[in-house]
PLY file of the C-alpha trace (Angstrom):
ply
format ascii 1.0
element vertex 415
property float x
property float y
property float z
element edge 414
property int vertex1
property int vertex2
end_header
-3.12 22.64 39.52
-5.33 23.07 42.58
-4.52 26.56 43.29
-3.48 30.06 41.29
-2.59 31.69 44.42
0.40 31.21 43.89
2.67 33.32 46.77
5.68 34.86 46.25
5.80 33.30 42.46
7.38 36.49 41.10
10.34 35.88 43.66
10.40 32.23 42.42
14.03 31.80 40.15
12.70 31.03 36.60
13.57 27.64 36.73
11.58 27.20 40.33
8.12 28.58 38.26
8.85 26.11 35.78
8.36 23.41 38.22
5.50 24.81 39.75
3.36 24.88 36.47
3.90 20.98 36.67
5.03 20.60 33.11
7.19 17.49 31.54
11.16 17.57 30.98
10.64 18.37 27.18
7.74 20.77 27.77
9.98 22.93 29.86
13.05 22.64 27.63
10.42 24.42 24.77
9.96 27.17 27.20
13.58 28.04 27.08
13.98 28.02 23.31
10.73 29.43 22.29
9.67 26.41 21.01
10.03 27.07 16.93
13.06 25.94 15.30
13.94 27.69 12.07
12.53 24.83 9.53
8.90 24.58 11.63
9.04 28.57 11.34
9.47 28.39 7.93
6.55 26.07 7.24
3.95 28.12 9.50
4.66 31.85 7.43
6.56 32.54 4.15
10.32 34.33 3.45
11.14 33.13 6.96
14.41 34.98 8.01
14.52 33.89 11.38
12.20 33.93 15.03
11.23 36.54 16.97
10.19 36.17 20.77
8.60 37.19 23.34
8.52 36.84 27.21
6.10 34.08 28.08
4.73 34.75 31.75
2.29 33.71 34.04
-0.33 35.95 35.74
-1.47 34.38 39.26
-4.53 34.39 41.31
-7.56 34.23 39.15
-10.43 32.26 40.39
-13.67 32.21 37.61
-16.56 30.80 38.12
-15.20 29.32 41.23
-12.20 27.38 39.39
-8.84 28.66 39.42
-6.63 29.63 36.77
-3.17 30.38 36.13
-3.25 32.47 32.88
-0.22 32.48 30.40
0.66 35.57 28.85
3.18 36.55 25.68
3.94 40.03 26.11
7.25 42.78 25.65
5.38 45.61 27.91
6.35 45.50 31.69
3.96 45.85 34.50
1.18 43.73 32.81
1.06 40.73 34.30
2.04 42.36 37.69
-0.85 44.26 37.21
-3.28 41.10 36.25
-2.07 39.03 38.80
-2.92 41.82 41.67
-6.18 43.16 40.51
-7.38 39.07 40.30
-5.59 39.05 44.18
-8.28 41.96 44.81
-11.26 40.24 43.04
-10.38 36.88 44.43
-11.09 38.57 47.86
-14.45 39.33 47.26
-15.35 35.95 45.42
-13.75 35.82 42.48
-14.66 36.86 38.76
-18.36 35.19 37.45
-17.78 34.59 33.51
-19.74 33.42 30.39
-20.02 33.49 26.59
-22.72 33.13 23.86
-22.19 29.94 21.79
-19.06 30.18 19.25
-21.83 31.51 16.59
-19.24 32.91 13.35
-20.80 35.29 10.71
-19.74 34.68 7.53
-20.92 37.36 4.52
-22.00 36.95 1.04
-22.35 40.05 -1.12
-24.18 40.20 -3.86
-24.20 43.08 -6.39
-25.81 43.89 -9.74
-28.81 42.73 -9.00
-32.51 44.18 -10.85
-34.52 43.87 -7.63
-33.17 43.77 -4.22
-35.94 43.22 -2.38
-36.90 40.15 -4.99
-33.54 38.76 -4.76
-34.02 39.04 -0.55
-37.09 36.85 -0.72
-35.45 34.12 -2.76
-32.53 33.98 -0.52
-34.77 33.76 2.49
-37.02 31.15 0.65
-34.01 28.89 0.17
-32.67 29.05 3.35
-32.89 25.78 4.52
-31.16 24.59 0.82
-28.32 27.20 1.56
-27.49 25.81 4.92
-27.45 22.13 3.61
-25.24 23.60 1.15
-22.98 25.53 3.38
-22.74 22.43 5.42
-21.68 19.81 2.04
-17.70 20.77 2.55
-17.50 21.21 6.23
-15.84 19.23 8.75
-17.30 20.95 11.66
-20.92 18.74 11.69
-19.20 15.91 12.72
-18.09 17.66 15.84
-21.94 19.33 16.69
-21.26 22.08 14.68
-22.60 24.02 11.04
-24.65 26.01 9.69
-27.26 27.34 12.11
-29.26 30.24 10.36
-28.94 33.30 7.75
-29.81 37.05 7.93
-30.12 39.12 4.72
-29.48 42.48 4.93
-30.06 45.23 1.92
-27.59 48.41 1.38
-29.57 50.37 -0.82
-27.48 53.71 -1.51
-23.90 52.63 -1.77
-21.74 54.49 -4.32
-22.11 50.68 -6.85
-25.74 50.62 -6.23
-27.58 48.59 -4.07
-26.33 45.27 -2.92
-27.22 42.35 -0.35
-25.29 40.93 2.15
-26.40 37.04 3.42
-24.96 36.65 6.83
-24.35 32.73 6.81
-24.07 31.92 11.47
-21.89 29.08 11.62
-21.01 27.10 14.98
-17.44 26.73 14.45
-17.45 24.55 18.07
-13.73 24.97 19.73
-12.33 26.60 16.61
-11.50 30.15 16.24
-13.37 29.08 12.77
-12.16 31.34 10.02
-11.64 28.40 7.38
-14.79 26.73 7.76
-16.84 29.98 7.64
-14.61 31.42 4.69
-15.29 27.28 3.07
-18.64 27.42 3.47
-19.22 31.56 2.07
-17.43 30.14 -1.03
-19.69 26.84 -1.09
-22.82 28.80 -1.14
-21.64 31.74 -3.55
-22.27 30.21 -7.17
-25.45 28.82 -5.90
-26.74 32.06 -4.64
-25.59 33.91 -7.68
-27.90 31.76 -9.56
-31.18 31.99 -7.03
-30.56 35.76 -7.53
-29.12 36.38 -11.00
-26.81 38.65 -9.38
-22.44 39.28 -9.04
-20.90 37.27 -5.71
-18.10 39.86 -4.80
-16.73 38.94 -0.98
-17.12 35.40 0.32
-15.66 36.21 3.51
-16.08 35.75 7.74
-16.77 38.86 9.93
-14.52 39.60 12.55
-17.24 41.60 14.04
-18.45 38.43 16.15
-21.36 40.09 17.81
-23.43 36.59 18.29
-19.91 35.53 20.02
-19.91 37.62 22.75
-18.42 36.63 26.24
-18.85 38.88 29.61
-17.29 39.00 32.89
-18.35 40.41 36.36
-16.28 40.81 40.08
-16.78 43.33 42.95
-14.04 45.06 44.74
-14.08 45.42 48.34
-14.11 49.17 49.40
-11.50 47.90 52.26
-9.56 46.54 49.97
-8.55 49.69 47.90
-10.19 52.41 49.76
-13.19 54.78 49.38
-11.38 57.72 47.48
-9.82 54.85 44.91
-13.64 53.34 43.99
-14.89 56.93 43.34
-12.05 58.04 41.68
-12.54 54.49 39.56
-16.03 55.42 38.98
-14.95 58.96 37.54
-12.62 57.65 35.40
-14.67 54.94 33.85
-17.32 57.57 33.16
-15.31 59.95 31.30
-14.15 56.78 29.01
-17.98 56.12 28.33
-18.00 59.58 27.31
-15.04 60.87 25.64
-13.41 58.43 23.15
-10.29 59.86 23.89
-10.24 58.21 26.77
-12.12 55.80 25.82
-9.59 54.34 23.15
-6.38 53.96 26.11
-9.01 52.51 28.50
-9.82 49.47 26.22
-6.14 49.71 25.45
-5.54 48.33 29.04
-7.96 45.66 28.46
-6.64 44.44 25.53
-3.05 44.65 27.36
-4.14 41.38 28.87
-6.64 39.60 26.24
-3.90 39.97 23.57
-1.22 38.70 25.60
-3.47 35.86 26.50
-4.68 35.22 22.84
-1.13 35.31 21.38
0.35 32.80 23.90
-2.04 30.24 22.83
-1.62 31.07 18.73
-4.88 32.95 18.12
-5.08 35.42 16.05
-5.05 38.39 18.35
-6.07 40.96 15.32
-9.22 38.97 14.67
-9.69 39.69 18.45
-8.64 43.47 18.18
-10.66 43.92 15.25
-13.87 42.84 16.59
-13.68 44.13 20.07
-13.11 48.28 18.39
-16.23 47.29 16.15
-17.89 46.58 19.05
-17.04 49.67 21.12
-18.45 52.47 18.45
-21.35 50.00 17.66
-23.82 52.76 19.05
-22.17 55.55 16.69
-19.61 56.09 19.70
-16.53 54.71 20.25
-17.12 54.00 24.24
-15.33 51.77 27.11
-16.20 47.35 26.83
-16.41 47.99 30.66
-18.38 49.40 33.28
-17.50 50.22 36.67
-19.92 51.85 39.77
-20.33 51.46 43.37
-23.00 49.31 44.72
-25.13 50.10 47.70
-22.06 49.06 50.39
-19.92 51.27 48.62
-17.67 48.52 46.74
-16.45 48.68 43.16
-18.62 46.51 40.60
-17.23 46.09 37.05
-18.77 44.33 33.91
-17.61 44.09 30.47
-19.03 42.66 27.36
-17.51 42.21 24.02
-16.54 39.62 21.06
-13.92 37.06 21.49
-12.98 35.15 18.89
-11.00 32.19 19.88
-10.12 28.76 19.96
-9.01 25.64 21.56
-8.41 23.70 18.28
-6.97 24.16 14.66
-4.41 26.66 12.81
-1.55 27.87 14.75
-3.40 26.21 17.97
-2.08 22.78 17.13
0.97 23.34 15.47
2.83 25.76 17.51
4.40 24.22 20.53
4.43 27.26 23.14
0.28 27.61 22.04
0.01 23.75 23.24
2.05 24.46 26.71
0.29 27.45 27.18
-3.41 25.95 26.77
-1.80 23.25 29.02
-1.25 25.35 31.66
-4.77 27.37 31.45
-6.84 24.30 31.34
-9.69 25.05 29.64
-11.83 22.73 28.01
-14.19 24.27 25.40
-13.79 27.45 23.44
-16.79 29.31 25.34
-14.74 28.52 28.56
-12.18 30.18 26.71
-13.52 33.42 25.98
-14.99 33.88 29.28
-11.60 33.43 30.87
-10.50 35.78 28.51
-13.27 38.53 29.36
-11.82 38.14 32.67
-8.55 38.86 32.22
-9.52 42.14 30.33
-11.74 42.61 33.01
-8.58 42.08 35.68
-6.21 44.38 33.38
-8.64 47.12 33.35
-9.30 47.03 37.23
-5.47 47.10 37.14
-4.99 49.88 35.11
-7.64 52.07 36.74
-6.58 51.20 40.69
-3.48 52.68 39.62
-4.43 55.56 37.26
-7.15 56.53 40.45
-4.23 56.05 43.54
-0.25 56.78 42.76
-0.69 57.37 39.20
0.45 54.59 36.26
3.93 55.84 35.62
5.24 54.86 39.37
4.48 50.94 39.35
5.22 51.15 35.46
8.35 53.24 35.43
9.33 50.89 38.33
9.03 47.74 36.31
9.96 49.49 33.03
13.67 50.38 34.66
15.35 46.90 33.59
14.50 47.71 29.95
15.76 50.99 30.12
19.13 49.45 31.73
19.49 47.28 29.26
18.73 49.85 26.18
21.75 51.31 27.83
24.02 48.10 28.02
23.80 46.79 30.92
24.00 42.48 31.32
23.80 40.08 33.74
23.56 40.72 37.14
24.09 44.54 36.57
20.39 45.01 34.95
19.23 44.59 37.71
21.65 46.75 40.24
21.03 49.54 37.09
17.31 49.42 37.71
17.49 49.34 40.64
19.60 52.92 41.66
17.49 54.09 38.21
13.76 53.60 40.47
15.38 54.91 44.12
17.05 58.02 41.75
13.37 58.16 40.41
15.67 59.08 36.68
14.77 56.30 34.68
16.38 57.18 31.22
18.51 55.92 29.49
20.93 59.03 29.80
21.23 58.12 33.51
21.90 54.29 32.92
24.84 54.95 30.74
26.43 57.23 33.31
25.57 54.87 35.87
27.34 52.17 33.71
30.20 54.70 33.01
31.10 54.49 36.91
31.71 50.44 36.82
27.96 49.51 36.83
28.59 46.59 34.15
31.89 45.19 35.87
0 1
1 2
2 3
3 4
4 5
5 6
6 7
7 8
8 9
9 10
10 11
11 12
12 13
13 14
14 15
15 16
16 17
17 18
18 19
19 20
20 21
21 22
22 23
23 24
24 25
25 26
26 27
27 28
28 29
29 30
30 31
31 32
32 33
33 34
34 35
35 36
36 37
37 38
38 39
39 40
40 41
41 42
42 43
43 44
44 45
45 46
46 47
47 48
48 49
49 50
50 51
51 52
52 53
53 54
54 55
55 56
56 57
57 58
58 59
59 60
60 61
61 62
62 63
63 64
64 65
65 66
66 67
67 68
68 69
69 70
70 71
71 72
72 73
73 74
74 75
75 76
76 77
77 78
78 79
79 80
80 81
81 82
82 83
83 84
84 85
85 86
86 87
87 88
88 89
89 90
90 91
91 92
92 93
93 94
94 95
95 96
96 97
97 98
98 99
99 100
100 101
101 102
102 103
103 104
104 105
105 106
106 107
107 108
108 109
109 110
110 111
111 112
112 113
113 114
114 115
115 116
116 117
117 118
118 119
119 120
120 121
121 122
122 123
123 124
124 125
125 126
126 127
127 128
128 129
129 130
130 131
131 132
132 133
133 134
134 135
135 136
136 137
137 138
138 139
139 140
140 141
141 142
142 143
143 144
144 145
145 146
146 147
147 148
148 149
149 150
150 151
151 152
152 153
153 154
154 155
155 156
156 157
157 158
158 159
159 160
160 161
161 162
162 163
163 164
164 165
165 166
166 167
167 168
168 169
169 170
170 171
171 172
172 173
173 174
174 175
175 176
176 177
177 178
178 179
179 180
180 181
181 182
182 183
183 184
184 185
185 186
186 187
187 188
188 189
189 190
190 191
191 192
192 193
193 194
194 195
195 196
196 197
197 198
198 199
199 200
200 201
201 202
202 203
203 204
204 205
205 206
206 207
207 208
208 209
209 210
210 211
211 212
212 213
213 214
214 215
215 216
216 217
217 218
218 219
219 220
220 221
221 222
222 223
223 224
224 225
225 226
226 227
227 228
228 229
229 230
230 231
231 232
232 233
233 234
234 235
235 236
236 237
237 238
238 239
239 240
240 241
241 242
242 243
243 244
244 245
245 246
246 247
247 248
248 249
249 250
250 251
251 252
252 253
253 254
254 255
255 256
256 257
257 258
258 259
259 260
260 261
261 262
262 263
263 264
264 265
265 266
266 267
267 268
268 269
269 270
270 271
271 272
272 273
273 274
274 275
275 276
276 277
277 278
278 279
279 280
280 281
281 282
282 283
283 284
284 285
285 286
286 287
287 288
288 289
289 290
290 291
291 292
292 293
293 294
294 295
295 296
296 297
297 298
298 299
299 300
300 301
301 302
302 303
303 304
304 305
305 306
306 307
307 308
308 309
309 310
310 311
311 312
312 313
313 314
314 315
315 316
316 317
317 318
318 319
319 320
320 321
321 322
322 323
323 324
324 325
325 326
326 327
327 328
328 329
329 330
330 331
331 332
332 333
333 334
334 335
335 336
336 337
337 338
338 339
339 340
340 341
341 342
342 343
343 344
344 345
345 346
346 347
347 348
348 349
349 350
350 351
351 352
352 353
353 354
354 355
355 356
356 357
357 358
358 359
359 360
360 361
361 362
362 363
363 364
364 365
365 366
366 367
367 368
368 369
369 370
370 371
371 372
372 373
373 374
374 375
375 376
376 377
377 378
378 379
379 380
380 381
381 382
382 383
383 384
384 385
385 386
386 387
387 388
388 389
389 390
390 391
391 392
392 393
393 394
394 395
395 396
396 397
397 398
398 399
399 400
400 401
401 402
402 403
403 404
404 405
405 406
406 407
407 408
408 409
409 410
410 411
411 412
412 413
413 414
């Protein structure tokens, strides 16, 4: 794939965007079954009744870091990756997205209660760090790959309603692994031998989906040409009522997750490990505030940033043994895990610009509402051919319900 601008693709049958994505006979013939059969389903989760989908598509024009991507995305909520693919068209403009992420550091957390002497038991801990790491390291297959133990932190909680406890924070390079296992392996390596050093009571041996030494960051610019002077101010307003009203502030990173989540399910992470941390980090200053920031610069174009966790992978779990996840890291084409997460910082970056161009021009309900029409025909009935026609007189009636649809297929619509 040389190229994610990609023209027209939406107009493309569904079969003619399969064969762009330049996938092999049995790859494709996943896509249309959804790639789990029944007895793979039932080995992945327990009391397996059947398998649920959803609507695999692919959002166009991104260009990070001067590469370009196409992005796949598993999600039921229309306008989404309309929205992705145009605000990359507008970023792609001005250069593209810049992207980058820490090194996949996991935290993994030891508690320890019932202890005589906190502070005592803190010292030993420290004092034996080197012996815990080695230790934390005996049942792990990630060395092998460049990865491990890399440090510890001990923190003391001193007026919790059980007393005072300690929590070790074990930092783990899980390499191009989401990581859970390993870090969860190596708290419960490390637990009896702590207890010991500190004659204490091991409660939670356990990762922390707070990743905040795995954090990945985007940046673009928006050409004032490109979307106007009243849209960048009205951006500018909006973003900084999100950084102060949480209100706000929880729908904003809403949109951004729109896209990471779709992004992260696709390729079988575990998007609530990704949800999880990414809230954390927004009230981390006692606030719950926006993961992005947008402001003019000095020509009077639209600059956005945004920072936050990602915790993903390239490797392991669901990754491997899911078919779709293997198609859909196929078609991204990244390499490494922090590659990864930067392309995903994008994207959130991309859905918020999205979400905000529209919220600061027409409004979000009339791209939305447009989009959102063929679900409302078919709530109503409709099939085939007539979905669409449905839709259709729904948006140029500007009555999209339901209500309308089933008078609309009352008169012959569905013939």
């Amino acid at each position: 794939m040389t190229s994610s601008r990609l023209e027209g693709f939406y107009r493309l049958t569904i079969s003619e965007r399969q064969r762009r994505l330049e996938l092999t006979e049995s790859e494709i013939a996943a896509l249309g079954t959804g790639g789990l059969t029944l007895d793979l389903a039932n080995r992945l989760i327990e009391n397996v009744v059947g398998i649920h989908g959803l609507p695999l598509g692919i959002a166009t024009n991104f260009q990070i870091n001067g590469r370009d991507y196409l992005i796949p995305m598993a999600i039921e909520e229309p306008s989404v990756v309309a929205a992705a693919s145009h605000a990359a068209k507008l970023v792609r403009n001005a250069g593209g997205f810049a992207a980058s992420a820490d090194a996949p550091l996991m935290i993994g957390q030891v508690q320890i209660v019932d202890l005589d002497d906190v502070d005592a038991a803190r010292e030993k801990i420290l004092a034996a760090r080197d012996e815990i790491l080695r230790l934390a390291d005996s049942k792990s297959t990630l060395v092998e790959f460049g990865g491990g133990a890399r440090d510890l932190d001990v923190r003391v909680l001193r007026g919790t309603r059980v007393g005072p406890m300690l929590i070790v924070h074990l930092k783990i390079d899980v390499r191009d692994a989401m990581g859970a296992n390993s870090v969860n392996t190596a708290c419960e390596t490390v637990a009896p031998f702590i207890e010991k050093l500190t004659g204490g009571r091991v409660v939670l041996r356990i990762l922390s989906n707070l990743a905040d030494e795995r954090l990945a960051r985007a940046a673009c610019r928006v050409r004032k040409e490109d979307i106007g002077d009243d849209v960048v101010r009205n951006i500018v307003a909006a973003q900084v009522m999100a950084e102060v009203d949480p209100y706000r502030a929880a729908t904003h990173n809403k949109g951004i997750m729109n896209g990471i989540d779709a992004v992260v399910v696709a390729t079988g992470n575990d998007w609530r490990a990704v949800e999880a941390g990414a809230h954390a980090y927004a009230a981390r200053s006692g606030q719950y505030r926006a993961l992005t920031t947008w402001d003019r610069d000095p020509n009077g174009d639209l600059v956005g940033s945004i920072e936050l966790p990602i915790v993903s992978g390239i490797v392991g779990g669901t990754v491997n043994a899911h078919p779709l996840a293997k198609i859909a890291l196929k078609i991204l084409g990244v390499k490494t895990a922090p590659e990864f997460a930067g392309v995903l910082a994008a994207v959130g970056l991309a859905q918020n610009l999205g979400a905000l161009r529209a919220l600061a021009a027409e409004g979000i309900q009339a791209g939305h509402m447009a989009l959102h029409a063929r679900q409302v025909a078919i709530s109503a009935g409709a099939t085939g051919d007539a979905i669409d026609r449905i839709a259709e007189q729904l948006v140029a009636e500007k009555n999209i319900s339901v209500a309308r649809a089933k008078e609309l297929l009352g008169y012959g619509g569905n013939q």
